[in-house]
C-alpha positions in Angstrom: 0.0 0.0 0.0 1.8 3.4 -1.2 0.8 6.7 0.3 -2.2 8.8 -1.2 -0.4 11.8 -0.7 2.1 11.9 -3.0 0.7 14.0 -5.5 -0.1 17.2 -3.0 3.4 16.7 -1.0 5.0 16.3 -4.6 3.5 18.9 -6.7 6.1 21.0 -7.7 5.8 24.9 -8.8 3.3 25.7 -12.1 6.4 26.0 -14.2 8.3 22.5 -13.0 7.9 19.5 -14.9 8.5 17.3 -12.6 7.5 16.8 -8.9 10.0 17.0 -6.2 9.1 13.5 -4.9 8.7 11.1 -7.3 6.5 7.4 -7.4 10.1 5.8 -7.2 11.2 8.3 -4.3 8.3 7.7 -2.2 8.2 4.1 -3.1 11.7 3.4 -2.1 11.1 5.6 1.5 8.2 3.4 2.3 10.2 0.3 1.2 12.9 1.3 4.2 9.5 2.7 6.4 8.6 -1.1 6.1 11.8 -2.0 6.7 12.3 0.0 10.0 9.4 -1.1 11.3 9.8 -4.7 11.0 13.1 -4.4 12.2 11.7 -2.9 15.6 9.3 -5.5 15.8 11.7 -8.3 15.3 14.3 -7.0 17.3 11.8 -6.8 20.4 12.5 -10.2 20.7 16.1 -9.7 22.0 15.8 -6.5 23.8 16.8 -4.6 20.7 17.7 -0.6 21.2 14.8 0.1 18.3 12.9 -1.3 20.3 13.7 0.8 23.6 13.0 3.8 21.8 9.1 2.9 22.0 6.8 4.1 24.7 5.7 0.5 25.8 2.0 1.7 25.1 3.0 2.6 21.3 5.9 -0.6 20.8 2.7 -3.0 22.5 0.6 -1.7 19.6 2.9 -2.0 16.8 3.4 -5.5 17.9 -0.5 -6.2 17.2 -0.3 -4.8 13.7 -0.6 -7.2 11.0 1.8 -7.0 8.1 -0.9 -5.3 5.7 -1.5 -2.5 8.8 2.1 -1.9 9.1 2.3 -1.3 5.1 -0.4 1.6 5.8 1.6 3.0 8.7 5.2 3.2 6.7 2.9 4.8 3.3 4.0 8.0 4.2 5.9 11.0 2.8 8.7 11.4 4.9 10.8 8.6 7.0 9.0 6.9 9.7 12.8 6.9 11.3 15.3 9.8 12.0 18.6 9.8 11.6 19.2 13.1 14.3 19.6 15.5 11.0 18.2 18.4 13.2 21.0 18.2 15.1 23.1 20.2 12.7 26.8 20.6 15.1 26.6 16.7 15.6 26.1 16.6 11.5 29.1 19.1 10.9 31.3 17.1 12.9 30.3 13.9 12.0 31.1 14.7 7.9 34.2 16.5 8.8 37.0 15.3 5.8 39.6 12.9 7.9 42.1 11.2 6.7 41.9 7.7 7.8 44.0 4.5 6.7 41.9 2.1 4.6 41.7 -0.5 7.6 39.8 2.6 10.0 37.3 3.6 6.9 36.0 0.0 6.8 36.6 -2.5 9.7 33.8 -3.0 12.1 34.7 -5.0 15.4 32.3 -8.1 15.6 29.1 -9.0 13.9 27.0 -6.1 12.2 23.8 -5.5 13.9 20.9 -5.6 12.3 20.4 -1.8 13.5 23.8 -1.1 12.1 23.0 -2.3 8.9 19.5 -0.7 8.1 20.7 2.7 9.4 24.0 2.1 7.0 21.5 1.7 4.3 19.2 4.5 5.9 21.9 6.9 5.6 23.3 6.0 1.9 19.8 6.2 0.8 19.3 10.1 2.5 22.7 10.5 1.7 21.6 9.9 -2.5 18.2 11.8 -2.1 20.4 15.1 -0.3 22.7 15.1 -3.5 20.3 14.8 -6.1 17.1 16.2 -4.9 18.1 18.3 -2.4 14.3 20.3 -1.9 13.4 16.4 -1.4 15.8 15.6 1.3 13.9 18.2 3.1 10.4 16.4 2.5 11.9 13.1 3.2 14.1 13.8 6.4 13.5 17.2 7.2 17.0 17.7 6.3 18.3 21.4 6.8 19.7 22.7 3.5 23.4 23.6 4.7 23.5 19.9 5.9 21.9 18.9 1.8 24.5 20.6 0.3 27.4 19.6 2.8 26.6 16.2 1.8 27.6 16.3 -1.5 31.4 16.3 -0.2 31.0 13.2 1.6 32.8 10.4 1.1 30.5 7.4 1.4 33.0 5.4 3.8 32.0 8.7 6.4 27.9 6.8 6.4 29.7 4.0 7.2 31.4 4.5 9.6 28.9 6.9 11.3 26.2 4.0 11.2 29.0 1.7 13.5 30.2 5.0 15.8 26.6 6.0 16.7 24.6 2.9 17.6 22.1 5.6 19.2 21.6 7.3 15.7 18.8 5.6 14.6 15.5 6.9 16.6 11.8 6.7 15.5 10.4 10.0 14.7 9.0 12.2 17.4 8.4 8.7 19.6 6.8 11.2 23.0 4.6 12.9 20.7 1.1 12.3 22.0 -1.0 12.0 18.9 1.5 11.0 16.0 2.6 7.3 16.7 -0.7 6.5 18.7 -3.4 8.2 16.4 -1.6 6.4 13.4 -1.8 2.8 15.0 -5.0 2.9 16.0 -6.5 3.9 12.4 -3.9 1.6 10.7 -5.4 -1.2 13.2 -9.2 0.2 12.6 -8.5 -0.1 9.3 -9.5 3.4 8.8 -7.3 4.8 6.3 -8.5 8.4 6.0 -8.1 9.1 9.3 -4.7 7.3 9.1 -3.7 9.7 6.5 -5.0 12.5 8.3 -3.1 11.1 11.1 0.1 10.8 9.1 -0.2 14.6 7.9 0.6 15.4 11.6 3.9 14.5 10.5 4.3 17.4 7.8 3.9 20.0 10.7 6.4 18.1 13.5 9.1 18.2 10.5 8.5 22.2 9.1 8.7 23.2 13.2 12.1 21.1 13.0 13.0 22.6 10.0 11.9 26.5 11.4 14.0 25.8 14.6 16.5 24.9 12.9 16.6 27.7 10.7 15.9 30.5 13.5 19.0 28.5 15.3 21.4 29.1 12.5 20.4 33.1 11.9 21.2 33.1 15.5 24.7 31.8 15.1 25.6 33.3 12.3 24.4 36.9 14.0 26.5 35.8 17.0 29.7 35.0 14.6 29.2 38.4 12.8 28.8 40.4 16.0 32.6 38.8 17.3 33.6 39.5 13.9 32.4 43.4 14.1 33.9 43.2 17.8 37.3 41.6 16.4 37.7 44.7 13.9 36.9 47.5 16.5 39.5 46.2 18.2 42.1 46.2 15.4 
């Protein structure tokens, strides 16, 4: 089941051609939204950190969804998943260039965790949407701009190794929200899908207050930066 709302959240301006998220995009997103999801589920089993991240209440109901209920809940626009792109001095630090012998850029200690793996893949797949649809990276992971168009001087062993430094990474979104991950279960169960959509449009707003905070941060700093410049030059 793909999301019905492609064609709003994708319509691009009167004079584009093409919208900003595609069938494929969204497609692909809800591929890895299914993904995520069944990857919390199975690793409850173990005691899995995706798992963890749940309010019980919210992880007890995902657990009851069938497979058909959690293919509504991951047909959204954006990623059911964050990978912590708000948190723009983590993101600067983390894509600093380094230069790292071969056997640093690619060994991981130990098995992969599943975790490890999807958000590898998680992170490629952001990474890819960032460099070539940057308007969609926004859409898709309410990814800042100065962080879109930092990532197109990444090298791809940085994902990699960023996916094995920061097991934490990988969160699902707004998980203490009262309404989002609740309201969307019980419609997806209910089998209610245009409140489930209305449910999942919830969403749109979480991310454009992200994306707003963020913003208003970075005027902030850079104001901050060009009064110690100002200060700097008085006192030449």
């Amino acid at each position: 089941m793909k999301s019905t709302t492609a064609g709003s959240l994708g319509a691009a301006s009167p004079m584009a051609t093409t919208p900003v998220l595609t069938r494929e995009l969204l497609d692909r997103q809800q591929d890895l939204n299914l993904d995520y999801l069944d990857l919390v589920i199975a690793e409850q089993a173990f005691g899995g950190g995706l798992a963890c991240r749940f309010p019980d209440r919210v992880l007890e109901g995902l657990m009851e969804c069938t497979f058909e209920q959690r293919q509504a809940l991951a047909a959204t626009a954006f990623s059911l998943y964050s990978l912590g792109f708000e948190e723009q001095y983590f993101w600067q630090s983390a894509l600093r260039r380094t230069a790292l012998p071969v056997e640093a850029r690619y060994r991981v200690p130990g098995s992969v965790a599943m975790e490890t793996a999807f958000c590898e893949v998680a992170l490629v797949h952001a990474w890819h949407v960032a460099v070539t649809r940057p308007i969609a990276a926004r859409m898709l992971y309410g990814m800042p701009t100065p962080l879109a168009n930092r990532m197109s001087f990444t090298q791809l062993w940085q994902l990699k190794r960023i996916a094995a430094d920061h097991p934490g990474l990988l969160m699902p979104r707004w998980p203490s929200n009262p309404r989002f991950w609740p309201d969307m279960i019980r419609f997806a169960r209910a089998g209610d899908l245009q409140r489930l959509d209305t449910a999942q449009q919830l969403g749109h707003q979480l991310m454009a207050t992200e994306l707003q905070a963020s913003a208003a941060h970075r005027s902030a700093t850079h104001q901050r930066q060009q009064h110690l410049l100002l200060q700097r030059l008085k006192g030449a």
